[in-house]
Residue frames as a rotation matrix with the C-alpha (Angstrom) as fourth column:
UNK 1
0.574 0.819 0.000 0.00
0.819 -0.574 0.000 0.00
0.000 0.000 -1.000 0.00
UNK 2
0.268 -0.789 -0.553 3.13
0.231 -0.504 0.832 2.40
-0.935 -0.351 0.048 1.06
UNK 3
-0.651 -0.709 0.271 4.59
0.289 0.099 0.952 1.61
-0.702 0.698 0.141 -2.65
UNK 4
-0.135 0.620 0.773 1.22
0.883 -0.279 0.378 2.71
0.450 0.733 -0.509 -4.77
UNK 5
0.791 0.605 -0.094 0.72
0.597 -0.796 -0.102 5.53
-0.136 0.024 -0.990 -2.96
UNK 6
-0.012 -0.606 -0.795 4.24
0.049 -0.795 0.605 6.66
-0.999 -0.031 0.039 -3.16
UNK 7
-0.852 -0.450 0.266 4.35
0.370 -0.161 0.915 6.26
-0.369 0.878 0.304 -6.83
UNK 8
0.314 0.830 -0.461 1.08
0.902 -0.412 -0.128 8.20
-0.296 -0.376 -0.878 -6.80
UNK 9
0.834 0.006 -0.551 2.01
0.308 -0.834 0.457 10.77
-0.457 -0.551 -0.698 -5.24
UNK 10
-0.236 -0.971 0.029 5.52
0.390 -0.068 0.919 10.66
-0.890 0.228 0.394 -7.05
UNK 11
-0.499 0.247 0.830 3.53
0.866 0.117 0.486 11.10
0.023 0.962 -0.272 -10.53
UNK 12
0.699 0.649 -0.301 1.76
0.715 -0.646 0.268 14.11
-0.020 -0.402 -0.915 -8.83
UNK 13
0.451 -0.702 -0.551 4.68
0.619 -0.198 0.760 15.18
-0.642 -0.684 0.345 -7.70
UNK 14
-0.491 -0.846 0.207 6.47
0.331 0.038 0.943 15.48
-0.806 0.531 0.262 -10.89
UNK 15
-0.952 0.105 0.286 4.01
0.242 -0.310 0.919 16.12
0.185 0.945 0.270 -13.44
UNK 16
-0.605 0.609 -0.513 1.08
-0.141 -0.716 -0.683 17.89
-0.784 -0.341 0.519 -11.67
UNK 17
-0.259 0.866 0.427 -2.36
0.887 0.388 -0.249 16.77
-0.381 0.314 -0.869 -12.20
UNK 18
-0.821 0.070 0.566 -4.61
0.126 -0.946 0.300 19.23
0.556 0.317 0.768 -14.16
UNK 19
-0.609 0.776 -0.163 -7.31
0.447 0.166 -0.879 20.60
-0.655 -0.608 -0.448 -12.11
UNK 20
0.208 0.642 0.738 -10.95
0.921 -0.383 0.075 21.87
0.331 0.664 -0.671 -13.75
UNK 21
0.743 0.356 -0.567 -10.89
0.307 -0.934 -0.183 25.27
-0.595 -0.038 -0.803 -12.13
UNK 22
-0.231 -0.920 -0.318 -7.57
0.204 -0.365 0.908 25.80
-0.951 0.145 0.272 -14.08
UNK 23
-0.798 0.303 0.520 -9.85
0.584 0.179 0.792 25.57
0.147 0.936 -0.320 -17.24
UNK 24
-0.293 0.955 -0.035 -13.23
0.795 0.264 0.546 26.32
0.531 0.132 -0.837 -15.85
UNK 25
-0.331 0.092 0.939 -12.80
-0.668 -0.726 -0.164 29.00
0.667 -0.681 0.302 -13.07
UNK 26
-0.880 -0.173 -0.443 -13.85
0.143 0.791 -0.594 28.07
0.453 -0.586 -0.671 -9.74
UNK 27
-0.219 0.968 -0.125 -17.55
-0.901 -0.249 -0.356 28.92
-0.376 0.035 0.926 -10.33
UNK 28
-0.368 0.202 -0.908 -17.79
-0.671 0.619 0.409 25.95
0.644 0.759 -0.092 -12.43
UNK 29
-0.601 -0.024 0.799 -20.13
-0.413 0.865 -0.284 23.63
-0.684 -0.501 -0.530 -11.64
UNK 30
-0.354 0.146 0.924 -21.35
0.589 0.802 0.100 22.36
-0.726 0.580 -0.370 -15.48
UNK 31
0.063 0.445 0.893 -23.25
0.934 -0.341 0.104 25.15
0.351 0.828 -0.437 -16.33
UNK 32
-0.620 -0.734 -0.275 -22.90
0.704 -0.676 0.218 28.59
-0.346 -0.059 0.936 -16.74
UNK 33
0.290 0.888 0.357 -26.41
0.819 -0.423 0.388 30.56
0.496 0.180 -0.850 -16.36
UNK 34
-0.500 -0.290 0.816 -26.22
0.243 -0.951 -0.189 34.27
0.831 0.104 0.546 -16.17
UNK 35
-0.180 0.685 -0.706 -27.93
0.952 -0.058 -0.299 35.65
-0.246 -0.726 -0.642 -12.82
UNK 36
-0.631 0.238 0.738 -30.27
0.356 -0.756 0.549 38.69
0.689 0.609 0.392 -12.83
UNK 37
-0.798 0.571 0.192 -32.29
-0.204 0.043 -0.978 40.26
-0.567 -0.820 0.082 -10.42
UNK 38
-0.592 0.799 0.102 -36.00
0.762 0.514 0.394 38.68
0.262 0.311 -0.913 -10.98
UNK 39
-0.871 0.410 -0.269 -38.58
-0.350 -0.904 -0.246 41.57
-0.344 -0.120 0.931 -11.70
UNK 40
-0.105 0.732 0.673 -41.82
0.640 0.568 -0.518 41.30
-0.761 0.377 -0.528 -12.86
UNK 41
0.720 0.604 -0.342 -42.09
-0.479 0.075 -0.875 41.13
-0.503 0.793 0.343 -16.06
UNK 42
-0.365 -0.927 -0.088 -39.01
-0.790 0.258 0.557 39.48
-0.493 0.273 -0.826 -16.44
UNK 43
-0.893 -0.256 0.370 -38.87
-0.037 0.862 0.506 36.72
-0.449 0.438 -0.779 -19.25
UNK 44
-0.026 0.927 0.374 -42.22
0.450 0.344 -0.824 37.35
-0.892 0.147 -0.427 -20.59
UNK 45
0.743 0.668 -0.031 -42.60
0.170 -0.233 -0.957 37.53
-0.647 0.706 -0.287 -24.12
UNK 46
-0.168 -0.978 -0.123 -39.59
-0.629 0.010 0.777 35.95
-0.759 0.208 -0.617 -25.17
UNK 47
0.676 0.737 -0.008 -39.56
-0.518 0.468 -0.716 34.32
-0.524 0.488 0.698 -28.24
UNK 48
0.441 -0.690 0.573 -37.74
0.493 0.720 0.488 31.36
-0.750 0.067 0.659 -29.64
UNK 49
0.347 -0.740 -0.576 -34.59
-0.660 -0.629 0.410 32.59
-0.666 0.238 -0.707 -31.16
UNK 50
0.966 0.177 -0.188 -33.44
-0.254 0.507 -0.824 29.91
-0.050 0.843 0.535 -34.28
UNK 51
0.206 -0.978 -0.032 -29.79
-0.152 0.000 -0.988 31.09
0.967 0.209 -0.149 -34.27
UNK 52
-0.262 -0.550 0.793 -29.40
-0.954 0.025 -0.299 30.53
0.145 -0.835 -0.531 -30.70
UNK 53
0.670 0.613 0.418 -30.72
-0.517 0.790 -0.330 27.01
-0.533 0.005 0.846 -31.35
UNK 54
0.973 -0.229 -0.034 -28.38
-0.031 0.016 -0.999 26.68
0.229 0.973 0.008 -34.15
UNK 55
0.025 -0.886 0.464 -25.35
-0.645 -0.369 -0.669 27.63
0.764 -0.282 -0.580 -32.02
UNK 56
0.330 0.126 0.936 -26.38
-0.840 0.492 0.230 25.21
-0.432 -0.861 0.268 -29.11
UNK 57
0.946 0.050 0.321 -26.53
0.062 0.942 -0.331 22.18
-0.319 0.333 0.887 -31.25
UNK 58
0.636 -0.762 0.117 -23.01
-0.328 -0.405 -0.854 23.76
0.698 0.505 -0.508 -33.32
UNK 59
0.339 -0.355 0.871 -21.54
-0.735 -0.678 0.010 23.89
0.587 -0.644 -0.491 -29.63
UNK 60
0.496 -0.042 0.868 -22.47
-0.681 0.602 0.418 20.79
-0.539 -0.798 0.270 -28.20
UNK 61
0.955 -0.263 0.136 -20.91
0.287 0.935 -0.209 18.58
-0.073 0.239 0.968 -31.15
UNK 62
0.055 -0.843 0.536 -17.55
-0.667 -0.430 -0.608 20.68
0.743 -0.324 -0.586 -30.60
UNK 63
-0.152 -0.626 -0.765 -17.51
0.624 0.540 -0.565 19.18
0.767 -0.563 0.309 -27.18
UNK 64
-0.973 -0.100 0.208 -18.62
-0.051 -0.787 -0.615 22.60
0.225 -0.609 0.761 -25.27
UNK 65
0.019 0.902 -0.432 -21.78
0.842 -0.247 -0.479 23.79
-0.539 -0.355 -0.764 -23.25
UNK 66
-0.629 -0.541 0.558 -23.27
0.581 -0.804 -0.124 26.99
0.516 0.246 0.820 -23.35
UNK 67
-0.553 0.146 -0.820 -23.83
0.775 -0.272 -0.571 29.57
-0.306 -0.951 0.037 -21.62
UNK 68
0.092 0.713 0.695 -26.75
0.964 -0.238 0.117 31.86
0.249 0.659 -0.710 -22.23
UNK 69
-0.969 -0.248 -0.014 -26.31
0.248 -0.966 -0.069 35.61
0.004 -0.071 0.998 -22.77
UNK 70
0.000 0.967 0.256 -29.68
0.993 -0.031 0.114 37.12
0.118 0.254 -0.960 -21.76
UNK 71
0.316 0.629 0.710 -31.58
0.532 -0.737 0.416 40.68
0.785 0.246 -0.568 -22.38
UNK 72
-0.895 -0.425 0.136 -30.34
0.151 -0.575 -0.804 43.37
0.421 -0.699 0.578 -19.58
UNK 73
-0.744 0.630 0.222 -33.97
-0.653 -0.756 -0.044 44.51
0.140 -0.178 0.974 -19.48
UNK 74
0.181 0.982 -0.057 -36.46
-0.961 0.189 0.203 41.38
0.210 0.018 0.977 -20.10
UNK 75
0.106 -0.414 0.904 -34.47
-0.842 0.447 0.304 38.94
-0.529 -0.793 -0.301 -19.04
UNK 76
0.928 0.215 0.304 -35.17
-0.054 0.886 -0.460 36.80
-0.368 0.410 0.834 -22.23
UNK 77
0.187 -0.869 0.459 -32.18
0.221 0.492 0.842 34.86
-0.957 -0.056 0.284 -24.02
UNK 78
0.664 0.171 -0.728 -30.93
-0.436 -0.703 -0.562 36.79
-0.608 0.690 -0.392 -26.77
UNK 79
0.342 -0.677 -0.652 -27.86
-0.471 0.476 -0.742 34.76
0.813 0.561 -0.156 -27.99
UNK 80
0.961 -0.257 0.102 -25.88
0.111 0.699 0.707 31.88
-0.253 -0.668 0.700 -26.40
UNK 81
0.176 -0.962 -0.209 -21.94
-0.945 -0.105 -0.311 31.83
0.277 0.252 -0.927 -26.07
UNK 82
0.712 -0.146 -0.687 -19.78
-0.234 0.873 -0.428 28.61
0.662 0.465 0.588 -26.71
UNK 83
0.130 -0.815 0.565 -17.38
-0.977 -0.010 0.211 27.50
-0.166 -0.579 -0.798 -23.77
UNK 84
0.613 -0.258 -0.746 -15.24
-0.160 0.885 -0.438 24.74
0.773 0.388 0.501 -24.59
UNK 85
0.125 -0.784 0.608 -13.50
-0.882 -0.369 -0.294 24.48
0.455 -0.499 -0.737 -21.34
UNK 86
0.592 0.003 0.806 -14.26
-0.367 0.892 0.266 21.04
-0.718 -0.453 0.529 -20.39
UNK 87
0.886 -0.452 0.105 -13.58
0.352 0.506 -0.787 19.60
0.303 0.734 0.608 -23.74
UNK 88
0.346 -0.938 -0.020 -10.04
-0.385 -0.122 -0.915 21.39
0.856 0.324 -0.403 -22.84
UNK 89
-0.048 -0.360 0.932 -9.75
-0.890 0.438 0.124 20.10
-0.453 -0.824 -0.342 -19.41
UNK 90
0.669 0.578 0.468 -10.61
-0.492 0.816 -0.304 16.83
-0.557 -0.027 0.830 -20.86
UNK 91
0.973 -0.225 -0.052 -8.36
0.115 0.667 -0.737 16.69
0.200 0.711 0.674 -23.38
UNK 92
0.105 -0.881 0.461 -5.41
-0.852 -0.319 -0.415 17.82
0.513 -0.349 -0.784 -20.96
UNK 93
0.130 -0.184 0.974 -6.41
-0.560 0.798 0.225 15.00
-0.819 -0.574 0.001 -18.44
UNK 94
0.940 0.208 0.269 -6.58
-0.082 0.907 -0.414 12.61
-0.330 0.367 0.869 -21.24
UNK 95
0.743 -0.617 -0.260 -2.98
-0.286 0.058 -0.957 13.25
0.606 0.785 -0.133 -21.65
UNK 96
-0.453 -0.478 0.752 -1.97
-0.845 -0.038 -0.533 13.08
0.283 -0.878 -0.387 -18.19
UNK 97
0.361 0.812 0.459 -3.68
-0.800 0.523 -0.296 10.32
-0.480 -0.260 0.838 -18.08
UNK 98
0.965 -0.101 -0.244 -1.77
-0.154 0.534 -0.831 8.49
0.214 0.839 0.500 -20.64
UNK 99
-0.148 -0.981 -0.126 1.65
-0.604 0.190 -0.774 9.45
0.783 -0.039 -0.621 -19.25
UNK 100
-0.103 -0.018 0.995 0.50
-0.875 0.478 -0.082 8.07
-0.474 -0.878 -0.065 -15.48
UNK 101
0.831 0.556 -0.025 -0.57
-0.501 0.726 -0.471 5.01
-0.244 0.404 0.882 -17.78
UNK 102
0.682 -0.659 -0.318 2.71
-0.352 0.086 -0.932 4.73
0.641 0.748 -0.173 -19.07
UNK 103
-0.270 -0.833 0.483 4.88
-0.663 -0.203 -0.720 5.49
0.698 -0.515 -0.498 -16.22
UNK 104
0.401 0.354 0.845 2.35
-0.719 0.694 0.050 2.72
-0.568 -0.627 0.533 -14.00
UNK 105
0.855 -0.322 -0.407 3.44
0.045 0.827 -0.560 0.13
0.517 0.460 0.721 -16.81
UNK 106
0.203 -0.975 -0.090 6.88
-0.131 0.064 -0.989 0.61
0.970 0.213 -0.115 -16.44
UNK 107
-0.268 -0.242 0.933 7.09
-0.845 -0.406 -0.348 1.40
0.463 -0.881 -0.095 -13.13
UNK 108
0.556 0.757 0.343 4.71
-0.810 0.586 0.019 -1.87
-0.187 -0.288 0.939 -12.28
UNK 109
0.917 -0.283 -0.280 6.88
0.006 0.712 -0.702 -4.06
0.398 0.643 0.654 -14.14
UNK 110
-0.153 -0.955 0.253 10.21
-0.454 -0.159 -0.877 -2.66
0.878 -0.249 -0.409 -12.44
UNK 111
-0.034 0.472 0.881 8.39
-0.941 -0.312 0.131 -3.56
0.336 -0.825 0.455 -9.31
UNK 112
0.851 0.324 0.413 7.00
-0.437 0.874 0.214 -6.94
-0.292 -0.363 0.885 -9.71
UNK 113
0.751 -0.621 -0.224 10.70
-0.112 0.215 -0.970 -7.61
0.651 0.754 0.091 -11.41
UNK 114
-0.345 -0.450 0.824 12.21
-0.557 -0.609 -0.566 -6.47
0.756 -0.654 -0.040 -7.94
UNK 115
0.122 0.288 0.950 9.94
-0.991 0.083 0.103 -8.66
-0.049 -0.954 0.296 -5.82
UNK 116
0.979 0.205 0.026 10.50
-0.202 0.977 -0.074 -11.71
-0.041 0.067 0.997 -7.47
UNK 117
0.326 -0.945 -0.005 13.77
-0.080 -0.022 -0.997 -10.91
0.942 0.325 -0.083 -7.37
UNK 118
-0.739 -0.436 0.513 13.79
-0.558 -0.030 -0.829 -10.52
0.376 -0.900 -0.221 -3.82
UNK 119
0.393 0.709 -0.585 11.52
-0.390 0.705 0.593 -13.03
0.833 -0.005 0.554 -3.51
UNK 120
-0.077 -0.626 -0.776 13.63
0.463 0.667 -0.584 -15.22
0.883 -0.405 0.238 -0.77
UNK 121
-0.868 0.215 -0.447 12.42
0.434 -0.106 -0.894 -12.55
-0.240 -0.971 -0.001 1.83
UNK 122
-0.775 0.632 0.018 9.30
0.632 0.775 -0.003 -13.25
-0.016 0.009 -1.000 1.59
UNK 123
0.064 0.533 -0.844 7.71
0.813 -0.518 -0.266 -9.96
-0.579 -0.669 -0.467 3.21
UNK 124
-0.304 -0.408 -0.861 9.58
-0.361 -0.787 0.500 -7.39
-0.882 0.463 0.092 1.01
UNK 125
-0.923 -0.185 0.338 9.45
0.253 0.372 0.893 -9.61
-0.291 0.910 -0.297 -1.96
UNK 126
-0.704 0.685 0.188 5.86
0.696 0.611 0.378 -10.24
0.144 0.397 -0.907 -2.10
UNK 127
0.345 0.504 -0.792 4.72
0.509 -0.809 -0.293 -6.72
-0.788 -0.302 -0.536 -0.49
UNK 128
-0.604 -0.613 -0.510 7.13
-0.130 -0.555 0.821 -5.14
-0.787 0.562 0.255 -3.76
UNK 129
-0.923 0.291 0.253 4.85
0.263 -0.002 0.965 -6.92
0.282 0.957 -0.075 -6.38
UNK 130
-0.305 0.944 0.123 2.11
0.951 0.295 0.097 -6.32
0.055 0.146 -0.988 -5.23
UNK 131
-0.068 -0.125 -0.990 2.62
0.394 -0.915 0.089 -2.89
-0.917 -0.384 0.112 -5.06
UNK 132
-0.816 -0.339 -0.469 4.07
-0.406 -0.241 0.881 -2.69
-0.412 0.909 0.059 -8.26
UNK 133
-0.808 0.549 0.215 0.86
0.568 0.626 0.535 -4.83
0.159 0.554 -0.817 -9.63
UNK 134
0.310 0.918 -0.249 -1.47
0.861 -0.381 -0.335 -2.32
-0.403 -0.110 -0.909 -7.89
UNK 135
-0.055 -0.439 -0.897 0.51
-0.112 -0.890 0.443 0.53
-0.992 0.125 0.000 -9.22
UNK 136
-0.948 -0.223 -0.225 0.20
-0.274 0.217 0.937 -0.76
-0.160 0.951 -0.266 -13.26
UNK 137
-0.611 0.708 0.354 -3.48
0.765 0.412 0.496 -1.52
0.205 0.573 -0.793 -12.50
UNK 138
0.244 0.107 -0.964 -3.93
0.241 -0.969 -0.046 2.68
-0.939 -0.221 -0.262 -10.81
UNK 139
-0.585 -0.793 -0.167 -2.25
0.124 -0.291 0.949 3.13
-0.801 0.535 0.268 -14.11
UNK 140
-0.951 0.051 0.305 -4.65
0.282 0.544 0.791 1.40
-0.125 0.838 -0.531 -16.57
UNK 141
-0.152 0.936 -0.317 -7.54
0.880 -0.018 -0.474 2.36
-0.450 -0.351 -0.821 -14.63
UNK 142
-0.145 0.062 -0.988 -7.00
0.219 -0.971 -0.093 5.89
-0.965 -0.229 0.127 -14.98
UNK 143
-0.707 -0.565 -0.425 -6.49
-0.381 -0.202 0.902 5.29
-0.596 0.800 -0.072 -18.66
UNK 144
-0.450 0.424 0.786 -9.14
0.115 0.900 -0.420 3.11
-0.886 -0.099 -0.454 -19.45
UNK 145
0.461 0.851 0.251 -11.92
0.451 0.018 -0.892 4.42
-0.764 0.525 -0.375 -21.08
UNK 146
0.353 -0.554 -0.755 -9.28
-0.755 -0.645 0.120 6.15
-0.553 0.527 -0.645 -23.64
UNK 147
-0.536 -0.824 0.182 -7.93
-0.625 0.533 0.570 3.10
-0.567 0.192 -0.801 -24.48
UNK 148
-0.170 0.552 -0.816 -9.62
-0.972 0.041 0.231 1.57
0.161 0.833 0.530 -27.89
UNK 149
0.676 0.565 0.474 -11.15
-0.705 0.682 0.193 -2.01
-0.214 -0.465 0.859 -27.24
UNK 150
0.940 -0.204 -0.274 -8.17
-0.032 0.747 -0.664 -3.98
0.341 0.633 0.696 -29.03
UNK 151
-0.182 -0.854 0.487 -5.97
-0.417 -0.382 -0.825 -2.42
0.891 -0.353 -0.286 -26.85
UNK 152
-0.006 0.258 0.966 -7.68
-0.998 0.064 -0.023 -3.21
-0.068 -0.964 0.257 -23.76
UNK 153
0.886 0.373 -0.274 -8.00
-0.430 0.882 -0.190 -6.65
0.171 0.286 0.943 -25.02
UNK 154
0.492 -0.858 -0.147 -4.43
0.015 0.178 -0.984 -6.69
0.870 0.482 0.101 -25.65
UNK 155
-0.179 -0.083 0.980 -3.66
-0.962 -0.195 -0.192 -5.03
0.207 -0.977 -0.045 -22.00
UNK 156
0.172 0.215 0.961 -5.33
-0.909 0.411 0.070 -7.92
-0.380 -0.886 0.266 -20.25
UNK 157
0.983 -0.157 0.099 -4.36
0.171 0.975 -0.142 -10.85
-0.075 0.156 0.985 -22.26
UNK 158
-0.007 -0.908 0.420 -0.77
-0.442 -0.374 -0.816 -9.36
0.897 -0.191 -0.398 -21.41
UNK 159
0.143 0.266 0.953 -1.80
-0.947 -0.242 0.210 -9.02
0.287 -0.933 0.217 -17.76
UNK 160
0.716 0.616 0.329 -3.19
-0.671 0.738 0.079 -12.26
-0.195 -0.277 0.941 -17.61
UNK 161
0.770 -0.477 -0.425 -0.25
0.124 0.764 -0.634 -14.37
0.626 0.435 0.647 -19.27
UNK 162
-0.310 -0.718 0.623 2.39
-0.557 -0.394 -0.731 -12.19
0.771 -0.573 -0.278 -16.89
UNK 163
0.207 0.407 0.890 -0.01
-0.976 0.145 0.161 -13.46
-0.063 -0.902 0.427 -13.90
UNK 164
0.851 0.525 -0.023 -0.11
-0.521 0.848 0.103 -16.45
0.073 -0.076 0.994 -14.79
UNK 165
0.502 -0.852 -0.150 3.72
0.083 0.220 -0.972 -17.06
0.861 0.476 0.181 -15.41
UNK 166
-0.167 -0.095 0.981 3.97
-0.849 -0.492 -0.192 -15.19
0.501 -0.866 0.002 -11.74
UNK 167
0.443 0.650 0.618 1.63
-0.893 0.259 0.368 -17.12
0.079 -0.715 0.695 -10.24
UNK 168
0.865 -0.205 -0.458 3.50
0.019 0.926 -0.378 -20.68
0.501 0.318 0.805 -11.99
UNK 169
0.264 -0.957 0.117 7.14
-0.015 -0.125 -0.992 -19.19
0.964 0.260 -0.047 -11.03
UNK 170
-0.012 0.094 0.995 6.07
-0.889 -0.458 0.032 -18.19
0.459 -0.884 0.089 -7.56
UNK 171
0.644 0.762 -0.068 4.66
-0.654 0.594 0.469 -21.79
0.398 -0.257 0.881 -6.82
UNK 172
0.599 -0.662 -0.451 7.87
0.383 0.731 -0.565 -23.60
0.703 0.166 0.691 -8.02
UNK 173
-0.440 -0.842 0.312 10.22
-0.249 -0.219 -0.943 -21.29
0.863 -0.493 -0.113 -5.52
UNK 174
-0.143 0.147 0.979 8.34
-0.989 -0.069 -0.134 -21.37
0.048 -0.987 0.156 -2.46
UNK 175
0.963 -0.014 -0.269 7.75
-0.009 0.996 -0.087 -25.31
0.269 0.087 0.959 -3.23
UNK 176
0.341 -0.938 -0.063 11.64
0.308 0.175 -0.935 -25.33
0.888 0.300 0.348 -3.36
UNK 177
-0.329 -0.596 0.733 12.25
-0.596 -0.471 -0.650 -23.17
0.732 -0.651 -0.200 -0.58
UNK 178
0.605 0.796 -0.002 9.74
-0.724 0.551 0.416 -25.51
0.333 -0.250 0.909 1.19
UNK 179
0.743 -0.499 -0.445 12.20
0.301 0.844 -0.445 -28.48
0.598 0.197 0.777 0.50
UNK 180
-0.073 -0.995 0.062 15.36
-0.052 -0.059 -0.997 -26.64
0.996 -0.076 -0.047 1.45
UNK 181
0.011 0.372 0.928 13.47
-0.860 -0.469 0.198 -25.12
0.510 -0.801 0.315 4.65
UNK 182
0.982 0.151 -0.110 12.34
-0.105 0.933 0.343 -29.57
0.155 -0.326 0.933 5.77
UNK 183
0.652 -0.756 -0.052 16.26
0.247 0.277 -0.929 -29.93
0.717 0.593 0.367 5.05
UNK 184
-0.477 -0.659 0.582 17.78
-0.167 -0.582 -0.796 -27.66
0.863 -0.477 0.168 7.03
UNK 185
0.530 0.343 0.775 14.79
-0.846 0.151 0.511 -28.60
0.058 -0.927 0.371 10.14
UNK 186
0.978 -0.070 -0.196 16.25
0.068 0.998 -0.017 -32.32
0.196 0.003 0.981 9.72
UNK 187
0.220 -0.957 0.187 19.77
0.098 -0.169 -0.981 -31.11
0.971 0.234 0.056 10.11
UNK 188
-0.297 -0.390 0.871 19.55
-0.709 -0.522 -0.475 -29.19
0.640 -0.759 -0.122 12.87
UNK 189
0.370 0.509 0.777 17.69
-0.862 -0.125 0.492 -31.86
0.347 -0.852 0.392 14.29
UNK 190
0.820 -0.397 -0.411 19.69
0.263 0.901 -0.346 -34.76
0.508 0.176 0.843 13.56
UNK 191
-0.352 -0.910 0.220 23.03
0.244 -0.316 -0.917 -32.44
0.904 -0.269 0.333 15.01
UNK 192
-0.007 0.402 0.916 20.82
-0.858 -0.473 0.201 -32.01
0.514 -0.784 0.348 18.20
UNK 193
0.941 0.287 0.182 20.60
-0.337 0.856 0.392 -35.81
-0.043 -0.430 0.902 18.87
């Protein structure tokens, strides 16, 4: 747990998440509706506007909202304006996203390379991959839905063949160490009698 959050926090660290208000302002909370004081007659006898229909629909397949631009006086909606700031927060995280994606692979792999490597103490070893195994699947998550279905396929019949090679390699040492471990009780007890 120690080892995923430091490499976390290490990926923070170093290449600084984006946040929305850096895009959005920290008003943002989806939409962006002008505020007016409420009089009476306000909004009455507004009539549908075409081009501001036209610009909504324009806007949303861009990737943006909008944000309506209404009447000083009657409060009705005279034209709409186009904010594309999600779509740009989005397409910043989806890059930061991609490097943490990266840097979990590698990084995951250096790991689980390291515990089986120290494998032989037992605690370190086996607390190193799994670290490194949750750290490469923080990775993928984050990446996921970016990640075109033949890839993701690919990803987990990766995953899955690594695990499984793990899971085979692991079996045979600690079987072995098993053996050596009976060996060495029979020794000492045989030099005790």
């Amino acid at each position: 747990i120690v080892l995923l959050f430091f490499c976390i926090y290490g990926v923070r660290t170093f290449l600084g998440e984006p946040e929305r208000e850096e895009f959005c302002g920290k008003e943002y909370g989806g939409y962006y509706g002008s505020t007016y004081p409420v009089k009476e007659g306000y909004m009455q006898n507004c009539t549908f506007n075409p081009e501001t229909q036209t610009k909504s629909e324009s806007c949303y397949r861009e990737g943006g909202f909008t944000q309506p631009i209404y009447h000083n006086l009657t409060g009705c909606e005279i034209s709409v304006k186009c904010n594309m700031c999600e779509k740009n927060y989005n397409d910043v995280l989806k890059e930061y996203s991609k490097k943490v994606f990266i840097i979990a692979i590698i990084a995951g792999i250096i790991a689980i390379a390291v515990g089986a490597i120290l494998f032989n103490v037992e605690a370190v070893g086996s607390g190193i991959m799994i670290g490194g195994f949750a750290f490469f699947t923080y990775g993928t998550i984050r990446y996921w839905e970016h990640i075109p279905d033949v890839g993701r396929f690919t990803l987990l019949g990766i995953s899955l063949a690594v695990l499984i090679y793990i899971g085979i390699w692991l079996n045979k040492n600690m079987a072995f160490s098993w053996k050596l471990l009976k060996k060495d009780k029979k020794k000492i007890g045989k030099k005790k009698k």
